[in-house]
C-alpha positions as CSV (number, residue, x, y, z in Angstrom):
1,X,-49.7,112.9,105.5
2,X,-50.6,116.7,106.8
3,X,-50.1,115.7,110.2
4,X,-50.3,112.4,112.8
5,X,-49.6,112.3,116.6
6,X,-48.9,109.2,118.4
7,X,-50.6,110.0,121.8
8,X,-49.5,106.5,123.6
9,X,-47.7,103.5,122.5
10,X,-49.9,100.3,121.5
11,X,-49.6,97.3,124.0
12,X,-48.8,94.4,121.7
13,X,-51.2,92.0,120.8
14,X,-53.4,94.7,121.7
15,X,-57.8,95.0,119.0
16,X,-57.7,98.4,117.5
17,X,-60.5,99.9,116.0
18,X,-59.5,102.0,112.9
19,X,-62.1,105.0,112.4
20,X,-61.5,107.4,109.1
21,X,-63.9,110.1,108.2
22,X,-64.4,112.9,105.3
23,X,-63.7,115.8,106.7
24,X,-63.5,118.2,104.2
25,X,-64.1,118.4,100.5
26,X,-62.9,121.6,98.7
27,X,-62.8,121.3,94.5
28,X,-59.8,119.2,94.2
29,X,-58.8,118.5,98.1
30,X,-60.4,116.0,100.5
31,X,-59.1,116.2,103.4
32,X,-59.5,112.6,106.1
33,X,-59.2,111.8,109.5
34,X,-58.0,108.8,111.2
35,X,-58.0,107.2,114.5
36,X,-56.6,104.4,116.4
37,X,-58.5,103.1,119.7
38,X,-58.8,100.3,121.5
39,X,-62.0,99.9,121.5
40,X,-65.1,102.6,119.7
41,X,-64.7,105.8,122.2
42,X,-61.9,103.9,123.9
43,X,-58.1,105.0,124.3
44,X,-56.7,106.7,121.9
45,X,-53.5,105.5,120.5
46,X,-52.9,107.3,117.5
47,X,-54.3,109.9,115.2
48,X,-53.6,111.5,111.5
49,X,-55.1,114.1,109.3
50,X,-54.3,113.5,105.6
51,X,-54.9,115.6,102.3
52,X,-55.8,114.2,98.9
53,X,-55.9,115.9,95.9
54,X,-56.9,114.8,92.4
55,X,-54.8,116.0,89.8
56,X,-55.8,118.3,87.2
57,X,-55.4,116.4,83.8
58,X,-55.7,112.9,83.7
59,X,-51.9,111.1,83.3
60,X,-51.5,108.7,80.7
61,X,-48.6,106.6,82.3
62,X,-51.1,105.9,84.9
63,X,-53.7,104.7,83.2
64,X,-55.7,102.3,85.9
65,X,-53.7,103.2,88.4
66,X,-56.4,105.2,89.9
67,X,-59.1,102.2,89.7
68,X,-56.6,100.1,91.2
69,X,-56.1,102.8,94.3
70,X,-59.9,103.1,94.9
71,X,-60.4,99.5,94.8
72,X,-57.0,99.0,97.1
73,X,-58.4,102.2,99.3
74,X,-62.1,100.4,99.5
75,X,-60.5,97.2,100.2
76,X,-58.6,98.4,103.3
77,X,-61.2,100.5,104.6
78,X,-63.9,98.1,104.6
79,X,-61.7,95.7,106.6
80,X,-60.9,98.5,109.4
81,X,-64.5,99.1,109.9
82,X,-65.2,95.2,109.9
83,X,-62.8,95.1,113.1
């Protein structure tokens, strides 16, 4: 994670709504965004900024480790925006 900030504690039992973007794509670097609100436009409870980069040569140890991360990453973010 580049950088977060926690800008107010969350109430428990409290909807979020979990927004990511693309922010940035630059050859091997994406950089995404993150938020944490309790409702879309609504306080702000946290925030992060996160690089990704995709390595150079492929790594045989992992083999399908990167299908299993996209599906996994997919998974997750498709139940944030369902919120």
């Amino acid at each position: 994670m580049h950088g977060s900030q926690r800008v107010q504690p969350l109430p428990a039992g409290t909807t979020v709504v979990c927004t990511t973007s693309l922010e940035s794509v630059e050859g091997r670097k994406a950089w995404v965004t993150a938020e944490l609100r309790d409702r879309p436009g609504g306080q702000l409870y946290s925030s992060a900024r996160a690089l990704y980069v995709v390595a150079k040569k492929p790594m045989p140890h992992l083999e399908g480790e990167f299908e299993f991360r996209k599906k996994f990453a997919t998974a997750w973010m498709d139940g944030c925006t369902q919120l």
